[in-house]
Chimera marker file (.cmm) of the C-alpha trace (Angstrom):
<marker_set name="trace">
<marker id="1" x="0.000" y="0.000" z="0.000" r="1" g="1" b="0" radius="0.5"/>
<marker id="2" x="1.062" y="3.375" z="-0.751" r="1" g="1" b="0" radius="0.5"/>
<marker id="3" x="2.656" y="5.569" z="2.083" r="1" g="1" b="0" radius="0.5"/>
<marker id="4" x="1.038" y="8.685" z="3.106" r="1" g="1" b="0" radius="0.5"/>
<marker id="5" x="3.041" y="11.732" z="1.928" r="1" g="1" b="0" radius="0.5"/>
<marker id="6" x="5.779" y="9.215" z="0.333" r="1" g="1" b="0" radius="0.5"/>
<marker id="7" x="4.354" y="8.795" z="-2.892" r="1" g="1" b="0" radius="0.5"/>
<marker id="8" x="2.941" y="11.363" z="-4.862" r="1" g="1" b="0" radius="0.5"/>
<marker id="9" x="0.127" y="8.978" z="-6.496" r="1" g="1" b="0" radius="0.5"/>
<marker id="10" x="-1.164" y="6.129" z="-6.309" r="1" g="1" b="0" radius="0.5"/>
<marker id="11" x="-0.044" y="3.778" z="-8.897" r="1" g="1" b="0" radius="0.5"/>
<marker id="12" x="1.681" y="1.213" z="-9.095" r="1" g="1" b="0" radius="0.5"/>
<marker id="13" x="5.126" y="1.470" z="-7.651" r="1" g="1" b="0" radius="0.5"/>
<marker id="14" x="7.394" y="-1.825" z="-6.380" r="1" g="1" b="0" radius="0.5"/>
<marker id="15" x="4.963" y="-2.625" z="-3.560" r="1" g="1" b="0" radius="0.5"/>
<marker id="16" x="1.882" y="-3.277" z="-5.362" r="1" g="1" b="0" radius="0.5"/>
<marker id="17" x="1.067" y="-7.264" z="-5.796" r="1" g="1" b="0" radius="0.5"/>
<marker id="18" x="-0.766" y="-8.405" z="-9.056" r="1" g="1" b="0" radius="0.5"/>
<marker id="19" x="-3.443" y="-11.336" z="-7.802" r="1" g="1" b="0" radius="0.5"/>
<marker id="20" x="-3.451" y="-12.556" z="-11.100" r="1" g="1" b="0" radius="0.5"/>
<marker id="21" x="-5.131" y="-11.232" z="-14.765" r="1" g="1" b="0" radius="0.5"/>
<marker id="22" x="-9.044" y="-11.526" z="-15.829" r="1" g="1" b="0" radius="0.5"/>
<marker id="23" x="-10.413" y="-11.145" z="-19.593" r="1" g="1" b="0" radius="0.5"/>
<marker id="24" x="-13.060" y="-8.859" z="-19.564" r="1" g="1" b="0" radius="0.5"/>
<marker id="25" x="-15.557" y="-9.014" z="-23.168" r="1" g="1" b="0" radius="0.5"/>
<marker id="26" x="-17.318" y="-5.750" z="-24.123" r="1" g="1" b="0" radius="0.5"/>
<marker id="27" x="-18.873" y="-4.639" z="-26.538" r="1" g="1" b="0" radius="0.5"/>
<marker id="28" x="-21.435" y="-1.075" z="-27.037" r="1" g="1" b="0" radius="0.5"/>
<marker id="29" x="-24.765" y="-1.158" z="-28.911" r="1" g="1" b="0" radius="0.5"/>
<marker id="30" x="-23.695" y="2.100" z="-31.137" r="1" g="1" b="0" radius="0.5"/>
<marker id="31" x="-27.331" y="2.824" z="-31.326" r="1" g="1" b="0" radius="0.5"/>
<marker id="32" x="-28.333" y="2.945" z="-27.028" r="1" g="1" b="0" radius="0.5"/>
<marker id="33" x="-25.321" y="3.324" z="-25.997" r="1" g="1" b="0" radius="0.5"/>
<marker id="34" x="-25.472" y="0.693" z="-23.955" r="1" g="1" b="0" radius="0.5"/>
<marker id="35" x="-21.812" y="-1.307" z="-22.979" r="1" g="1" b="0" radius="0.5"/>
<marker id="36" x="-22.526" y="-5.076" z="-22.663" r="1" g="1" b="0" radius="0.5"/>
<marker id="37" x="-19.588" y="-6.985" z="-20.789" r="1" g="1" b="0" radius="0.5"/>
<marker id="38" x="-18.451" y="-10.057" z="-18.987" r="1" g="1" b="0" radius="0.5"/>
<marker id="39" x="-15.579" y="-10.573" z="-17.289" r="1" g="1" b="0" radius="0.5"/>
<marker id="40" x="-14.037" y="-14.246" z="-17.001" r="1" g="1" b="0" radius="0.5"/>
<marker id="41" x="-10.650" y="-15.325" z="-15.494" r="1" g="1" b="0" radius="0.5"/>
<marker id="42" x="-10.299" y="-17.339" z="-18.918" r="1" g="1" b="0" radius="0.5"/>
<marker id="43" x="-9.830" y="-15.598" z="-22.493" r="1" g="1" b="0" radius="0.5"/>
<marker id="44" x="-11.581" y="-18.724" z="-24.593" r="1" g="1" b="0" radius="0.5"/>
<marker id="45" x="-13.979" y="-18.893" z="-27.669" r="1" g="1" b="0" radius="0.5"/>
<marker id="46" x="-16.730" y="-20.373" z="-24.504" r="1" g="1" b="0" radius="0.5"/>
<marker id="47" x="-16.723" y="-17.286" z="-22.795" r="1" g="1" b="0" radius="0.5"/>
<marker id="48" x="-17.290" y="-15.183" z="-25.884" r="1" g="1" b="0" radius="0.5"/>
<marker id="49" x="-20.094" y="-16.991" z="-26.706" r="1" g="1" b="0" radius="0.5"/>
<marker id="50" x="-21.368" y="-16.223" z="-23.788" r="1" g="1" b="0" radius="0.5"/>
<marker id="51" x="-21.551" y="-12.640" z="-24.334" r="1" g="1" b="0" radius="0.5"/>
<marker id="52" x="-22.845" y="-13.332" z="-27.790" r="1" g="1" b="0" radius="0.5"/>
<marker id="53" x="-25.828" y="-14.742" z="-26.140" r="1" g="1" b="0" radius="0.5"/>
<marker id="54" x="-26.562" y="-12.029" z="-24.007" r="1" g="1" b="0" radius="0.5"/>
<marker id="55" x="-26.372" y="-9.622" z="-26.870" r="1" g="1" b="0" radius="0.5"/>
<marker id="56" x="-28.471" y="-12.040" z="-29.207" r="1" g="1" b="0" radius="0.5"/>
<marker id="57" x="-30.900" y="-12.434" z="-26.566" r="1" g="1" b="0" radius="0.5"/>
<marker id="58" x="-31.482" y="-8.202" z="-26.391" r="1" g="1" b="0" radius="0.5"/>
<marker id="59" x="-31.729" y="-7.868" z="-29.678" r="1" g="1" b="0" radius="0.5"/>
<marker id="60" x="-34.929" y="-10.113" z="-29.983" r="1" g="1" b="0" radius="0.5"/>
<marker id="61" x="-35.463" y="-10.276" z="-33.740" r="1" g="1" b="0" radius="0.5"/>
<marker id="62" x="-33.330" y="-7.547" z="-34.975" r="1" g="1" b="0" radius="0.5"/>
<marker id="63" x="-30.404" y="-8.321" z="-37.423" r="1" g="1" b="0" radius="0.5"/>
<marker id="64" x="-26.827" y="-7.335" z="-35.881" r="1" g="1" b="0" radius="0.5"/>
<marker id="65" x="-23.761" y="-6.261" z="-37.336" r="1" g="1" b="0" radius="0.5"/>
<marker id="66" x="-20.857" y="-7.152" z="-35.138" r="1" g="1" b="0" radius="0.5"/>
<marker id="67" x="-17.440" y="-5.816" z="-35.603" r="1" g="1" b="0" radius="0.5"/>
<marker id="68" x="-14.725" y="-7.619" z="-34.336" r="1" g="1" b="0" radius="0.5"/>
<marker id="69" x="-10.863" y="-7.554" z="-34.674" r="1" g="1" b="0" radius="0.5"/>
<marker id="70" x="-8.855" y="-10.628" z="-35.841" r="1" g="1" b="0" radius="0.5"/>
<marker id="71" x="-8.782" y="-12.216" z="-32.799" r="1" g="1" b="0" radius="0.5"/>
<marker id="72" x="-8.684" y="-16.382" z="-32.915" r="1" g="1" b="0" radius="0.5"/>
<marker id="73" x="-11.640" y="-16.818" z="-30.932" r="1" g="1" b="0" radius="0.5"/>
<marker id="74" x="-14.067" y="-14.837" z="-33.092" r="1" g="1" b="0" radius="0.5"/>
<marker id="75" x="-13.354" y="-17.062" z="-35.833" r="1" g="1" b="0" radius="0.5"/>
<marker id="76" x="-13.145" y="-20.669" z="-33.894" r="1" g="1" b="0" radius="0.5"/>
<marker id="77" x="-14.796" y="-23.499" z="-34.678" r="1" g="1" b="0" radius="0.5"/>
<marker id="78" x="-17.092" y="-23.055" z="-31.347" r="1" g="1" b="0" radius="0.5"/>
<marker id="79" x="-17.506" y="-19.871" z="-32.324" r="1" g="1" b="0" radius="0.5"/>
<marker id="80" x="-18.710" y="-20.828" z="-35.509" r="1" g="1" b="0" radius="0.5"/>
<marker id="81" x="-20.884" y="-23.663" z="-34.009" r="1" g="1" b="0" radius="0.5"/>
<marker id="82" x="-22.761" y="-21.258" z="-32.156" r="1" g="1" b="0" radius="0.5"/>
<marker id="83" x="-23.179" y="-19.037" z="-34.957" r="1" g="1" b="0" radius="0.5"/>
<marker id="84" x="-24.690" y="-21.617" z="-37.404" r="1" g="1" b="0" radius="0.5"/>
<marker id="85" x="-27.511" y="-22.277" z="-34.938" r="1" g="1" b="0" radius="0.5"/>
<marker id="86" x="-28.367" y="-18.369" z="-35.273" r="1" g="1" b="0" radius="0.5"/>
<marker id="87" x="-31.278" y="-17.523" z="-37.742" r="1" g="1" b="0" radius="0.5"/>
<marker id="88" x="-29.789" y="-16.696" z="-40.773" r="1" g="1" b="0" radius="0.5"/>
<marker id="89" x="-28.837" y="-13.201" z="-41.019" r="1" g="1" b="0" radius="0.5"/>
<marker id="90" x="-29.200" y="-12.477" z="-37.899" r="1" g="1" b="0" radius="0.5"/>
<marker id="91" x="-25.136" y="-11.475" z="-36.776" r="1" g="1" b="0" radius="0.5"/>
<marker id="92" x="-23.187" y="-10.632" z="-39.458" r="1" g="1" b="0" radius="0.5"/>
<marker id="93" x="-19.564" y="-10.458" z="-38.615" r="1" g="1" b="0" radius="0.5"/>
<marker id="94" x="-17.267" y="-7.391" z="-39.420" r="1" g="1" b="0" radius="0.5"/>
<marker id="95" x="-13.721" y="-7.440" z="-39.021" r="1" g="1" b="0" radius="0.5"/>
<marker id="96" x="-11.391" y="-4.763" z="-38.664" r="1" g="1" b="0" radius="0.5"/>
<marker id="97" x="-7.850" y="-4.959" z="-40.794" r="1" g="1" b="0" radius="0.5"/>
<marker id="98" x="-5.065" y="-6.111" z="-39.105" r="1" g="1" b="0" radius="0.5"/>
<marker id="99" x="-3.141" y="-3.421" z="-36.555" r="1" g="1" b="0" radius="0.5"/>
<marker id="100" x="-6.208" y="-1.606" z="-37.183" r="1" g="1" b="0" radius="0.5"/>
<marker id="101" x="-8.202" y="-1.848" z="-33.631" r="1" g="1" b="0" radius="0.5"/>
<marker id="102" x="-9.003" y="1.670" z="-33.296" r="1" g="1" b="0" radius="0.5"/>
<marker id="103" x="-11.430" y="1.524" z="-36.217" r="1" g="1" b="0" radius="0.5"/>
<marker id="104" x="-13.486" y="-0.688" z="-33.382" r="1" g="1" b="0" radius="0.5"/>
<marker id="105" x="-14.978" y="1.606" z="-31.514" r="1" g="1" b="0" radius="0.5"/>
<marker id="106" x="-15.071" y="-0.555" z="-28.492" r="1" g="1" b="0" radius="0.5"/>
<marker id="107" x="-11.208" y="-0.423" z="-28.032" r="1" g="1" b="0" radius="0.5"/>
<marker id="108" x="-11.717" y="3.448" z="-27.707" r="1" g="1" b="0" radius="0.5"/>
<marker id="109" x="-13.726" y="2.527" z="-24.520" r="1" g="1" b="0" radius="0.5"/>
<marker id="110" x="-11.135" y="0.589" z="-23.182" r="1" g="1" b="0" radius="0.5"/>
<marker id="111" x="-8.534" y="2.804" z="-23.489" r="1" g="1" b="0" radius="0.5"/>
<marker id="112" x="-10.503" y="5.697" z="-21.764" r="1" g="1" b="0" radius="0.5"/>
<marker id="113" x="-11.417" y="2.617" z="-18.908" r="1" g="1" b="0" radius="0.5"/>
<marker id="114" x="-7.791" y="2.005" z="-18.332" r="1" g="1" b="0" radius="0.5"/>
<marker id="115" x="-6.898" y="6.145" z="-18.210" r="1" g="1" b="0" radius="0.5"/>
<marker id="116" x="-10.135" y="6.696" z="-16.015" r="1" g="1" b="0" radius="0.5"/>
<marker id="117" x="-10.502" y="4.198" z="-13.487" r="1" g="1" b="0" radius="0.5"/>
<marker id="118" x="-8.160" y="1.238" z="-13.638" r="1" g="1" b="0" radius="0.5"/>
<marker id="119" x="-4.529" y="3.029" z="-14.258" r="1" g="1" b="0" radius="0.5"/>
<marker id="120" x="-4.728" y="4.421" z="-10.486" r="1" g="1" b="0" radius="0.5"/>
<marker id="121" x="-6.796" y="1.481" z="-8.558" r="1" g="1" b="0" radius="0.5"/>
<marker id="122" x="-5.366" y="-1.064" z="-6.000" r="1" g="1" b="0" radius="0.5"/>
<marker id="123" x="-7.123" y="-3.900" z="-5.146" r="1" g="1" b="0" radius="0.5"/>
<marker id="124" x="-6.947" y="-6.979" z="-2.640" r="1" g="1" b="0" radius="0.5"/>
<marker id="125" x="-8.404" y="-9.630" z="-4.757" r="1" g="1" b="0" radius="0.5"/>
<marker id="126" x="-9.502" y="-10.940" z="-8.232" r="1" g="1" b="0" radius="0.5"/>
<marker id="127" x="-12.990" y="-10.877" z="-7.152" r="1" g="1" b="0" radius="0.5"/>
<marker id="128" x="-12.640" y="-6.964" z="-6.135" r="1" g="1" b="0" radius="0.5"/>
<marker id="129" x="-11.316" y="-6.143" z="-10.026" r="1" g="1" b="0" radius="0.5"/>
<marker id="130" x="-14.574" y="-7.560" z="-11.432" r="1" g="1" b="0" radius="0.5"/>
<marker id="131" x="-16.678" y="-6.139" z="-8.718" r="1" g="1" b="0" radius="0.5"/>
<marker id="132" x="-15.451" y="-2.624" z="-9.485" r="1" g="1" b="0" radius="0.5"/>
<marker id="133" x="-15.152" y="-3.257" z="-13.518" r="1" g="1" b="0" radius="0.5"/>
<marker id="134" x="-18.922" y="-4.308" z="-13.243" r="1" g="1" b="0" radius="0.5"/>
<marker id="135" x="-20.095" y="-1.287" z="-10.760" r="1" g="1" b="0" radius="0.5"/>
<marker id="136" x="-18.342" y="1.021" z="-13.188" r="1" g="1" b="0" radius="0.5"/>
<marker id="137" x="-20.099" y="-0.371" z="-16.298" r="1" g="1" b="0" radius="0.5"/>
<marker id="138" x="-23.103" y="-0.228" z="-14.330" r="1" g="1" b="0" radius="0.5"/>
<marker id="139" x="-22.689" y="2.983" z="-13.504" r="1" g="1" b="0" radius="0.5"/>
<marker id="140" x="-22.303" y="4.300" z="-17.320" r="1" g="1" b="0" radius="0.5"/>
<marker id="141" x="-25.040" y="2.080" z="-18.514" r="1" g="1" b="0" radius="0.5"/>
<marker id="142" x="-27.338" y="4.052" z="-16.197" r="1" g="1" b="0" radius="0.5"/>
<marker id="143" x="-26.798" y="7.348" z="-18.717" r="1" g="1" b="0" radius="0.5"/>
<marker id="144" x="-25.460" y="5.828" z="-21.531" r="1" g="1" b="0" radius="0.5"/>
<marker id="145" x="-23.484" y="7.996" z="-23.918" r="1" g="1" b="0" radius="0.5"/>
<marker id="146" x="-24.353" y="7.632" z="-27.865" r="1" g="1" b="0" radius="0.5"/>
<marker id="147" x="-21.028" y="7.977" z="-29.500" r="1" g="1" b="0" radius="0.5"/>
<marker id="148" x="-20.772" y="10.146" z="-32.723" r="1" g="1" b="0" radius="0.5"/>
<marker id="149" x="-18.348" y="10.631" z="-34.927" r="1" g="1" b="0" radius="0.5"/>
<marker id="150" x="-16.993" y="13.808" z="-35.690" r="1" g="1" b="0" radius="0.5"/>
<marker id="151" x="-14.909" y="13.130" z="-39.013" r="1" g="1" b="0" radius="0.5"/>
<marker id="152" x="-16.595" y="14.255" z="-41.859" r="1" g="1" b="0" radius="0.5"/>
<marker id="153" x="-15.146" y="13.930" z="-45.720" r="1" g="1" b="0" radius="0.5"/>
<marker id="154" x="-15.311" y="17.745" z="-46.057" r="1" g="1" b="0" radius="0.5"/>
<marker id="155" x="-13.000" y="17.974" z="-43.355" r="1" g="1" b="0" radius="0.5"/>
<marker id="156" x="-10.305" y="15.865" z="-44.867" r="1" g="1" b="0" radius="0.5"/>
<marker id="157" x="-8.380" y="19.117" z="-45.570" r="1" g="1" b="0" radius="0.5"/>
<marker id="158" x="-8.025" y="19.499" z="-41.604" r="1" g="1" b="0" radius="0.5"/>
<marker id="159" x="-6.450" y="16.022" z="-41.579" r="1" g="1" b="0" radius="0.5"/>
<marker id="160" x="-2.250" y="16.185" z="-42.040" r="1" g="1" b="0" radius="0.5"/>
<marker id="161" x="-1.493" y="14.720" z="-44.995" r="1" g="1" b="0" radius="0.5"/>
<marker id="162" x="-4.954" y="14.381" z="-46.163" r="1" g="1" b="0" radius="0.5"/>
<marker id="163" x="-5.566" y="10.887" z="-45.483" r="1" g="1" b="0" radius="0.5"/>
<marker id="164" x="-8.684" y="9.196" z="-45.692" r="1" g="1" b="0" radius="0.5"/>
<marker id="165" x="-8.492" y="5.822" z="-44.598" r="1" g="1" b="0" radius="0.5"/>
<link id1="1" id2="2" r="1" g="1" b="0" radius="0.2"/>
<link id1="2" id2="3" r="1" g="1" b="0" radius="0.2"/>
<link id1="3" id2="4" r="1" g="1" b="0" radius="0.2"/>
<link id1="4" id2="5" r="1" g="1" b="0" radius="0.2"/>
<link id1="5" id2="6" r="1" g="1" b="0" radius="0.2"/>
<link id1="6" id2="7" r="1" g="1" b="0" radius="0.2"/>
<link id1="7" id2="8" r="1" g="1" b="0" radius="0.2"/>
<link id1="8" id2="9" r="1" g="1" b="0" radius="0.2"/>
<link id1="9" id2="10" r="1" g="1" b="0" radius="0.2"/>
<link id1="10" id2="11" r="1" g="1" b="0" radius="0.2"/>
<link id1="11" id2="12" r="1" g="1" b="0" radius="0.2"/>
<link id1="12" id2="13" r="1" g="1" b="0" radius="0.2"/>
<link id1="13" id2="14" r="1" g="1" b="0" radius="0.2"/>
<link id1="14" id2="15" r="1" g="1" b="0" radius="0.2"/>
<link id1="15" id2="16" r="1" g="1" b="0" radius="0.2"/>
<link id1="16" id2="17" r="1" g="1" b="0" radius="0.2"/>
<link id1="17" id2="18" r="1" g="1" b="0" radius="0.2"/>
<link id1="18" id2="19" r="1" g="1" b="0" radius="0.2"/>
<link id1="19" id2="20" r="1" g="1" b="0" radius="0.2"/>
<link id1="20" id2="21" r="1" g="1" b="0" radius="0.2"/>
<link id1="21" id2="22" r="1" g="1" b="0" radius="0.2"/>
<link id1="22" id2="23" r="1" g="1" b="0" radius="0.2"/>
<link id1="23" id2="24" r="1" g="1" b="0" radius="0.2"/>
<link id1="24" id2="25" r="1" g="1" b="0" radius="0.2"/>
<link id1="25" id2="26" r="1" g="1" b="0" radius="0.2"/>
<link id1="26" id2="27" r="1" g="1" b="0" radius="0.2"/>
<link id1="27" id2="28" r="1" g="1" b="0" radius="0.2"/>
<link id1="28" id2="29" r="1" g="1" b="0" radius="0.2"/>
<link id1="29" id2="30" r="1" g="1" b="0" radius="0.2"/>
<link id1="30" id2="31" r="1" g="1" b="0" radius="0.2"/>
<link id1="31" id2="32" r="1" g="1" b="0" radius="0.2"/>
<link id1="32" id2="33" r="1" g="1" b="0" radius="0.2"/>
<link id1="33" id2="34" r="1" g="1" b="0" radius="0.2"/>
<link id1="34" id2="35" r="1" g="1" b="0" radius="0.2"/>
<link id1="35" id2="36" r="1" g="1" b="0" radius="0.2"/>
<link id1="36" id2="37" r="1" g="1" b="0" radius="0.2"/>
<link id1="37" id2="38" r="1" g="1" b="0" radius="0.2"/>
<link id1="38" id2="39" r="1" g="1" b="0" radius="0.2"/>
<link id1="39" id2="40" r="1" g="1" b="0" radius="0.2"/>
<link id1="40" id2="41" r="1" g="1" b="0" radius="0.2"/>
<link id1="41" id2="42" r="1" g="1" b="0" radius="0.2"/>
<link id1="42" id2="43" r="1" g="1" b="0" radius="0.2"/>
<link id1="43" id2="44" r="1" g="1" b="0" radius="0.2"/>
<link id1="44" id2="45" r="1" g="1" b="0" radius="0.2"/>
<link id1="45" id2="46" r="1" g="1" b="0" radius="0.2"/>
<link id1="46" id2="47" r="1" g="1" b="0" radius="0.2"/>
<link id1="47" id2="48" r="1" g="1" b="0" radius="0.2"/>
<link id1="48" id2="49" r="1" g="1" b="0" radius="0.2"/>
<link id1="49" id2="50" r="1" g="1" b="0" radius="0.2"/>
<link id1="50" id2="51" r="1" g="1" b="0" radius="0.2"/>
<link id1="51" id2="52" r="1" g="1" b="0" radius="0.2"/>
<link id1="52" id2="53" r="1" g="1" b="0" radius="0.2"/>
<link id1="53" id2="54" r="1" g="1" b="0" radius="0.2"/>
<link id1="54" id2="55" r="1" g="1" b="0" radius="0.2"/>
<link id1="55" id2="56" r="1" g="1" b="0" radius="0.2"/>
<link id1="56" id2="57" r="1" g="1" b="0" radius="0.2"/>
<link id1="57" id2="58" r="1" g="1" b="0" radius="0.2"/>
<link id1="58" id2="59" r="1" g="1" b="0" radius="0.2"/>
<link id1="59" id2="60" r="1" g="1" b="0" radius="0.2"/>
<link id1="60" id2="61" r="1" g="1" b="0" radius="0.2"/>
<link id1="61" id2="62" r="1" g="1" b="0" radius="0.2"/>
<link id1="62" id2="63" r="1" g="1" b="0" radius="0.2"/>
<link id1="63" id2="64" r="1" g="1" b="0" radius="0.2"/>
<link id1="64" id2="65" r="1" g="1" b="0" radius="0.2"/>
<link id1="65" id2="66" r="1" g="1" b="0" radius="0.2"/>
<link id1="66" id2="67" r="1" g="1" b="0" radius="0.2"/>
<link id1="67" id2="68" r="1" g="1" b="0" radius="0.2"/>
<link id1="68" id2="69" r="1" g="1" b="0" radius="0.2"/>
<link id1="69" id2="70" r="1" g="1" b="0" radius="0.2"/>
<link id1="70" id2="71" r="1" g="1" b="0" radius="0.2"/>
<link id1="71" id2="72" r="1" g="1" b="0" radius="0.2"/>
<link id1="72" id2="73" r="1" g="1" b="0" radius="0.2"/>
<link id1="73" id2="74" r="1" g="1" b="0" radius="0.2"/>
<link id1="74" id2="75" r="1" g="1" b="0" radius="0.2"/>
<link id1="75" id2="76" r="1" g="1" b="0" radius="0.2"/>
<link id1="76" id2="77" r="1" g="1" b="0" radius="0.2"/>
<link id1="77" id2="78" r="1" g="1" b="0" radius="0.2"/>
<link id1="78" id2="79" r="1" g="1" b="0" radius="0.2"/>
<link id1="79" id2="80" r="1" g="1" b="0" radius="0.2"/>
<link id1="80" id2="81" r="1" g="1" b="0" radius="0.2"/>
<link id1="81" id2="82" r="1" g="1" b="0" radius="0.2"/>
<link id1="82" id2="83" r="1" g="1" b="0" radius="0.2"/>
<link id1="83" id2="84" r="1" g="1" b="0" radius="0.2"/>
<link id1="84" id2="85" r="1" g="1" b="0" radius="0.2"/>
<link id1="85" id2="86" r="1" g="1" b="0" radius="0.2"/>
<link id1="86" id2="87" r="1" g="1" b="0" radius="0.2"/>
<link id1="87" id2="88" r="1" g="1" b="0" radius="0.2"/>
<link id1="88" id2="89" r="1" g="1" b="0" radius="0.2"/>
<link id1="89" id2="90" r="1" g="1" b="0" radius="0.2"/>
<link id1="90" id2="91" r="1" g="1" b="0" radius="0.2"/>
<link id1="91" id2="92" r="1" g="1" b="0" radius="0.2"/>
<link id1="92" id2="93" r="1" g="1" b="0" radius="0.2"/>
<link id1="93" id2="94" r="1" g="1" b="0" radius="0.2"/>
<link id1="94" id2="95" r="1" g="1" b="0" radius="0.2"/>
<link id1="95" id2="96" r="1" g="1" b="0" radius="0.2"/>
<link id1="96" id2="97" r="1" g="1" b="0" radius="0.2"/>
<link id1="97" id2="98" r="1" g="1" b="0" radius="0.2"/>
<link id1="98" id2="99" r="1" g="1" b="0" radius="0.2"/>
<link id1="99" id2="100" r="1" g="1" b="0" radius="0.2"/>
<link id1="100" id2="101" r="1" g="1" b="0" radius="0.2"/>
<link id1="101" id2="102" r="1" g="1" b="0" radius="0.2"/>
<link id1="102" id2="103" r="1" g="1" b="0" radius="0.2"/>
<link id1="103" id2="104" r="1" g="1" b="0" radius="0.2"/>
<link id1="104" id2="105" r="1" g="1" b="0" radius="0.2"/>
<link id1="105" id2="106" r="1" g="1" b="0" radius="0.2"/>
<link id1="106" id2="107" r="1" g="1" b="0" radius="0.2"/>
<link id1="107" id2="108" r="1" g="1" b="0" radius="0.2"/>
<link id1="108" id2="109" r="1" g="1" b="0" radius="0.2"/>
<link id1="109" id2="110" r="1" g="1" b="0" radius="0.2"/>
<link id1="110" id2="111" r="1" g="1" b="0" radius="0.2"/>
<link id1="111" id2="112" r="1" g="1" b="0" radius="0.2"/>
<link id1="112" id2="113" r="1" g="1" b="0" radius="0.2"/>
<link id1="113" id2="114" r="1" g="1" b="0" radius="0.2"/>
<link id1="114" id2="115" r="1" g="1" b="0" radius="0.2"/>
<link id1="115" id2="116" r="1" g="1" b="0" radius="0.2"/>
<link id1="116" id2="117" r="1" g="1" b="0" radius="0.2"/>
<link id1="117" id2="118" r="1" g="1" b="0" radius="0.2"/>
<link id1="118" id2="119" r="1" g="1" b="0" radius="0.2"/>
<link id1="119" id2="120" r="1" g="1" b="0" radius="0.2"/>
<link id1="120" id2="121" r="1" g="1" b="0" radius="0.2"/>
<link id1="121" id2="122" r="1" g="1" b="0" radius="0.2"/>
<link id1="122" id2="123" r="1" g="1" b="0" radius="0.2"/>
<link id1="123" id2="124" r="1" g="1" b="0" radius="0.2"/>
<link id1="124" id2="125" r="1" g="1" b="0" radius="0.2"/>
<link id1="125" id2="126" r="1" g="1" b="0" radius="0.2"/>
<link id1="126" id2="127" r="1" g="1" b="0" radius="0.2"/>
<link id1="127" id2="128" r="1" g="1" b="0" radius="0.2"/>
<link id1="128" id2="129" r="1" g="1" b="0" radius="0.2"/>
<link id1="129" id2="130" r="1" g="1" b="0" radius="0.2"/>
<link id1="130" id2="131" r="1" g="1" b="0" radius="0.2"/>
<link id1="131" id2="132" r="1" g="1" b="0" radius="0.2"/>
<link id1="132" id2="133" r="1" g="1" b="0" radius="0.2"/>
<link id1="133" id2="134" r="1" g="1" b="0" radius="0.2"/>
<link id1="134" id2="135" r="1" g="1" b="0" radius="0.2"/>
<link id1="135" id2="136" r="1" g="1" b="0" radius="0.2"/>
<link id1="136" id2="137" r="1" g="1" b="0" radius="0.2"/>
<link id1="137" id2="138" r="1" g="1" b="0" radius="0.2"/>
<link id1="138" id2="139" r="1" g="1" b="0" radius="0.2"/>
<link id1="139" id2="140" r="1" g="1" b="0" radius="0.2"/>
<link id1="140" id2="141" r="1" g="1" b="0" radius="0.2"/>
<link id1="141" id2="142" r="1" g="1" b="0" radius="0.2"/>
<link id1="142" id2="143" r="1" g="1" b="0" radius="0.2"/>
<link id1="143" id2="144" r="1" g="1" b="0" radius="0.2"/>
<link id1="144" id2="145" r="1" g="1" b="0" radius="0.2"/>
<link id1="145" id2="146" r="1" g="1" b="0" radius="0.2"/>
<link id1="146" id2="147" r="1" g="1" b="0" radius="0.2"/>
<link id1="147" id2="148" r="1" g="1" b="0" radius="0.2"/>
<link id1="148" id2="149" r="1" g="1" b="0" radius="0.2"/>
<link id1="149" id2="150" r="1" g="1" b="0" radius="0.2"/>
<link id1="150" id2="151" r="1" g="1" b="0" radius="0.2"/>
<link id1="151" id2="152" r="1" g="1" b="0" radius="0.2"/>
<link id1="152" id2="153" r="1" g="1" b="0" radius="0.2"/>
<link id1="153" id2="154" r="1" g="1" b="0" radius="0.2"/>
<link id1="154" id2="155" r="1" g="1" b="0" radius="0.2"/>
<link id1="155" id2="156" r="1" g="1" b="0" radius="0.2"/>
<link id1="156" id2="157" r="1" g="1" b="0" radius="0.2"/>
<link id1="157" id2="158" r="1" g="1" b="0" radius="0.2"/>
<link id1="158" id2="159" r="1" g="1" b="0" radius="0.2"/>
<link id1="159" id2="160" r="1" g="1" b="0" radius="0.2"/>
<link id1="160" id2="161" r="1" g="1" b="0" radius="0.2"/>
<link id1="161" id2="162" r="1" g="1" b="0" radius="0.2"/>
<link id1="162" id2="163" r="1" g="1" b="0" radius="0.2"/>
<link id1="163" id2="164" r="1" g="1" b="0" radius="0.2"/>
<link id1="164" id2="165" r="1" g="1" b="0" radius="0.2"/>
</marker_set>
């Protein structure tokens, strides 16, 4: 634990003891707002099914389009399983190019997690981590933010080098 007066913040320094890692799934209906999430001490094509289910379930009969990065377990054979017993049409998968995981919006969110709440935390235990990953999830899902983007083609002057990617 940090000494009083000794250290100027709160992050980690030499003292702090890492109780192990956990795998948290999210992903943010672009049209509520709403972040979706599990967190599992395992990182396996099982556990993102799981959180396929939930967001199957929500959706009732709407179609989905789910974008996804090139990670191994959103193209397993489970994964695949579980998808085949879908109605057809009803997730289409999107996936972002390789080295290209800001174009998923739901990487922006964890980057501004990790800056906002879990750069500067300490805690005692595994189970405290998901506690306070799913009160702060909760807490954001109870005025859920619509994100917007703010590029538009006529600005691609503003842009250096004019890129539009």
């Amino acid at each position: 634990m940090p000494v009083e007066g000794k250290y100027s913040t709160i992050a980690r320094d030499s003292e702090y003891i890492r109780h192990g890692n956990l795998s948290l799934f999210a992903c943010t209906n672009l049209i509520t707002g709403k972040v979706y999430h599990k967190v599992f001490e395992r990182n396996r094509s099982s556990e993102f099914i799981e959180i396929l289910k939930e967001i199957v379930s929500d959706s009732q009969d709407k179609k989905m389009v789910v974008i996804l990065d090139n990670y191994v377990i959103h193209t397993s054979e489970e994964t695949n399983k579980y998808l085949s017993t879908l109605k057809k049409g009803k997730l289409k998968r999107v996936f972002t190019p390789k080295h290209a995981s800001w174009l998923n919006i739901i990487e922006s969110f964890f980057s501004k997690m990790t800056r906002n709440f879990l750069r500067a935390i300490r805690v005692e235990s595994l189970e405290e981590l998901k506690n306070r990953i799913d009160q702060y999830i909760k807490l954001l899902n109870e005025e859920p933010v619509i994100f917007m983007w703010k590029y538009r083609v006529e600005e691609k002057d503003k842009i250096p080098g004019g890129i539009i990617i």
